[in-house]
Wavefront OBJ file of the C-alpha trace (Angstrom):
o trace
v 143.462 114.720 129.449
v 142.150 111.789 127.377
v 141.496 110.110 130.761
v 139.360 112.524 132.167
v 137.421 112.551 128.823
v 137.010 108.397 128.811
v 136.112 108.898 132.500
v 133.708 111.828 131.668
v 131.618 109.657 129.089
v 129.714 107.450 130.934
v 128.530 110.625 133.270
v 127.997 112.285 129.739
v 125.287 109.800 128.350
v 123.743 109.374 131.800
v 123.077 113.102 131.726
v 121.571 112.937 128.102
v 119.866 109.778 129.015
v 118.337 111.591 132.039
v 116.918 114.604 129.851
v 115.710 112.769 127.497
v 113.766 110.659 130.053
v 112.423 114.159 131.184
v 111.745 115.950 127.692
v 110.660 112.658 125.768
v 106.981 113.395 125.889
v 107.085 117.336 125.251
v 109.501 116.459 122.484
v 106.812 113.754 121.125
v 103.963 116.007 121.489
v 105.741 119.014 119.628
v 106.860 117.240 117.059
v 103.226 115.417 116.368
v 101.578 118.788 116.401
v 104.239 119.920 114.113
v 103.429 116.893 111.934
v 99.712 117.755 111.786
v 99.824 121.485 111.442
v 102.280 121.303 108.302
v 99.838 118.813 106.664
v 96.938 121.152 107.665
v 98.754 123.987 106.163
v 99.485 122.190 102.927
v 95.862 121.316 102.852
v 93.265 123.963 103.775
v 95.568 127.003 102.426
v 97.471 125.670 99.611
v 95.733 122.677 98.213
v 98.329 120.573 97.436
v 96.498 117.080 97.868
v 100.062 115.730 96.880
v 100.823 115.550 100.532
v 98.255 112.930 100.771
v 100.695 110.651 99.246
v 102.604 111.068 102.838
v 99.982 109.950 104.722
v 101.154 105.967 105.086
v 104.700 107.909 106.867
v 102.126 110.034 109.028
v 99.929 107.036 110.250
v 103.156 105.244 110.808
v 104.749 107.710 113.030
v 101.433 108.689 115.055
v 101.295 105.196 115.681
v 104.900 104.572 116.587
v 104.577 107.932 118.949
v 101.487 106.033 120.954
v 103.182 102.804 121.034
v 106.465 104.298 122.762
v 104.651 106.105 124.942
v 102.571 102.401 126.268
v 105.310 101.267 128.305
v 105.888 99.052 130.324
v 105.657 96.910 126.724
v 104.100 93.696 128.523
v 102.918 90.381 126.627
v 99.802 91.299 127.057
v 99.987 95.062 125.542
v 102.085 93.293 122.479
v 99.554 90.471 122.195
v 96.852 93.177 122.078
v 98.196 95.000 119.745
v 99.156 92.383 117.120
v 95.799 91.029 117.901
v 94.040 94.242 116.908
v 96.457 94.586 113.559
v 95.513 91.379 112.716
v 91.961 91.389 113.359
v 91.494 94.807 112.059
v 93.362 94.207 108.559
v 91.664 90.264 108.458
v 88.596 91.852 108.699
v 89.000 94.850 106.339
v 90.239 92.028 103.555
v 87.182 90.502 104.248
v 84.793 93.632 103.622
v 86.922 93.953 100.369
v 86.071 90.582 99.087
v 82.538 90.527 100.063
v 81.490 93.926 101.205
v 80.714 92.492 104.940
v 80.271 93.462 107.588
v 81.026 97.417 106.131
v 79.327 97.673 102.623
v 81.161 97.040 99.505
v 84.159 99.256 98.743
v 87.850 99.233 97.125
v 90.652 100.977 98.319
v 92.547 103.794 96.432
v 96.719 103.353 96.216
v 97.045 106.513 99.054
v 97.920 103.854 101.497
v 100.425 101.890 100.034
v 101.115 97.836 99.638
v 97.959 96.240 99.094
v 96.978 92.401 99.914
v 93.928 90.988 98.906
v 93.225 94.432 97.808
v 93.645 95.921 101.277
v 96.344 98.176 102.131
v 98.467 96.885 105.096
v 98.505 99.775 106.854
v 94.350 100.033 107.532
v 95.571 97.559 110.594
v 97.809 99.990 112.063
v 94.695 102.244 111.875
v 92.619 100.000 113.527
v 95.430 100.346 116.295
v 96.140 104.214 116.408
v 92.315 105.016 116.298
v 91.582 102.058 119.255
v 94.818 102.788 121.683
v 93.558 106.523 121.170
v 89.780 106.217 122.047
v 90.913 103.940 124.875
v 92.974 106.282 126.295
v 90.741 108.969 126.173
v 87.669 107.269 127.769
v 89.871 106.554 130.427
v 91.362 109.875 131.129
v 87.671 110.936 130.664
v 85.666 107.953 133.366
v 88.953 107.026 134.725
v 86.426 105.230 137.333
v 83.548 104.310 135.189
v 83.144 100.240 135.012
v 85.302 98.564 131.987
v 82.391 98.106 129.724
v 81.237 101.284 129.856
v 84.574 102.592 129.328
v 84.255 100.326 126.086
v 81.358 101.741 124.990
v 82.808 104.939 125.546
v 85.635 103.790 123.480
v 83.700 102.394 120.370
v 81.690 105.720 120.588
v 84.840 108.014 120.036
v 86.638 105.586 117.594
v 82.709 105.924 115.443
v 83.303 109.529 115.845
v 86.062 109.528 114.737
v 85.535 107.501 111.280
v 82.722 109.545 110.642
v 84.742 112.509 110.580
v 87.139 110.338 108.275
v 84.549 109.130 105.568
v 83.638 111.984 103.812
v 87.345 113.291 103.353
v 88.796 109.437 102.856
v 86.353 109.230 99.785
v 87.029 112.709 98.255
v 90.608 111.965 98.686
v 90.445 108.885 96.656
v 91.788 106.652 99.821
v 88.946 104.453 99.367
v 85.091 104.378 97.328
v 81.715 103.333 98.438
v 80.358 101.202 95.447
v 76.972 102.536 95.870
v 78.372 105.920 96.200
v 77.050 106.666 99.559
v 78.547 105.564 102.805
v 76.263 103.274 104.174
v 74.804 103.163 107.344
v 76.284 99.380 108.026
v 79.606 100.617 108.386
v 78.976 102.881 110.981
v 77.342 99.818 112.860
v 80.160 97.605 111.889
v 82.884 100.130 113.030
v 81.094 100.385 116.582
v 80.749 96.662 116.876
v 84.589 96.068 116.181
v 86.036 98.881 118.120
v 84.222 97.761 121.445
v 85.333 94.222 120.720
v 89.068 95.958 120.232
v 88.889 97.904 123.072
v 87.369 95.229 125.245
v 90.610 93.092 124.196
v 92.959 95.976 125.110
v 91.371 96.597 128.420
v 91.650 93.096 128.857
v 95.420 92.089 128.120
v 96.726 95.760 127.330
v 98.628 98.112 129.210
v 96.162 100.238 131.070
v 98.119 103.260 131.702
v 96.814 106.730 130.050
v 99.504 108.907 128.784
v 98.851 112.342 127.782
v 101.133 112.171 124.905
v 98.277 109.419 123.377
v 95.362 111.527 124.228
v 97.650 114.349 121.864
v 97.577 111.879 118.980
v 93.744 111.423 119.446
v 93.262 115.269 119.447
v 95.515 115.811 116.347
v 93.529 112.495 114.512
v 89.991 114.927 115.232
v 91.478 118.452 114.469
v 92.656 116.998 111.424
v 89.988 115.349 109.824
v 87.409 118.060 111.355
v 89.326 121.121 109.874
v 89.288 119.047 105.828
v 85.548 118.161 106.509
v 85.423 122.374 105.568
v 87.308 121.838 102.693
v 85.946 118.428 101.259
v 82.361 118.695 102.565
l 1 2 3 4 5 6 7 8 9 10 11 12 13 14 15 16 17 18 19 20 21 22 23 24 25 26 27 28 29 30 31 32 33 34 35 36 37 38 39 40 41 42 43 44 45 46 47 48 49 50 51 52 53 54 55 56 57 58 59 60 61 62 63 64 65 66 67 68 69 70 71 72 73 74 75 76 77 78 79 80 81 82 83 84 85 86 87 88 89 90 91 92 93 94 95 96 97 98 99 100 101 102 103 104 105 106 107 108 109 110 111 112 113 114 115 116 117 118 119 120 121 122 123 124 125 126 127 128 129 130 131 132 133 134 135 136 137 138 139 140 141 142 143 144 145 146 147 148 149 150 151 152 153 154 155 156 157 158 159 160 161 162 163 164 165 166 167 168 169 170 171 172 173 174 175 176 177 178 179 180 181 182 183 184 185 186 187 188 189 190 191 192 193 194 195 196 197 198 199 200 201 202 203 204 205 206 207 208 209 210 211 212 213 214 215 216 217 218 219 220 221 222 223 224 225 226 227 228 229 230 231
């Protein structure tokens, strides 16, 4: 008996190793719409902004959902993504200390450890919002010519932040000194996320899961639906 058990394991986690192979990218997409719609919910129907204070453990687990779903994981995907991390958060400590290239601003405490007055985190944003544009512009013009697909790219990621703006600055994540979002940011964000997205076509992986484009979908819903409630 215990030797047909011992024998049985192996076969056991091959099986379980199998369906999760199969299921891994339902399960991801389930569970990230989950994710979204609870913090909708909490939102738009019972105001409780206190869920905000979960939105570092969101980011972190949209982006962790993208990056398993990048595979292979080559040098070149890795070195593109630390390269847009670093880039994004080198240049966001920048814009603190001297309001270029976005405008002067200051971050709120919403998303967590700060240095230099910038939250650590706005670089795995940079990621998330660039692997997601990406991907979309090439499920999209999965033909059209690399720089257009980077202009593409830049376009949806500036999309994108303008949907953010408004409800980032009612929610306290961050404040415009002037108290108006000015129009260099918007210029700024398009600039960097084509020079992001040209470095990710470049050295990334260049597949285009559907579970990414999900993540992408849930980022507009999300900020679209509290533009109706901050706005």
């Amino acid at each position: 008996m215990f030797a047909f058990r011992k024998n049985n394991r192996p076969r056991n986690r091959s099986i379980l190793k199998k369906w999760f192979s199969t299921y891994q990218a339902p399960i991801a997409a389930i569970f990230i719409s989950i994710m979204y719609t609870v913090g909708l919910t909490q939102l738009l129907i019972f105001e409780n902004v206190e869920v905000m204070k979960l939105t570092p453990m969101q980011l972190m687990l949209s982006c962790a959902v993208i990056i398993l779903f990048l595979r292979p994981w080559t040098s070149g995907t890795i070195f593109s993504l630390l390269s847009i991390y670093s880039l994004g958060l080198g240049i966001e400590i920048l814009g603190v200390q001297t309001g270029f290239p976005f405008g002067e601003y200051t971050y709120g405490s919403i998303l967590g450890p700060k240095i230099a007055g910038t939250p650590l985190l706005i670089g795995v944003n940079w990621v998330l919002v660039i692997v997601g544009s990406l991907t979309a512009a090439r499920r999209l013009f999965p033909t059209a010519p690399k720089i257009l697909r980077t202009a593409i790219s830049a376009s949806l990621a500036l999309f994108l932040d303008i949907l953010i703006e408004p409800v980032a600055v009612a929610l306290d994540m961050w404040t415009w000194t002037s108290g108006e979002i000015p129009r260099s940011n918007y210029i700024a964000w398009w600039i960097l996320a084509a020079v992001f997205s040209y470095i990710y076509q470049k050295w990334g992986n260049t597949s285009a899961h559907w579970v990414v484009i999900v993540v992408f979908i849930w980022l507009i819903i999300f900020f679209s639906s509290l533009n109706f409630l901050y706005i």
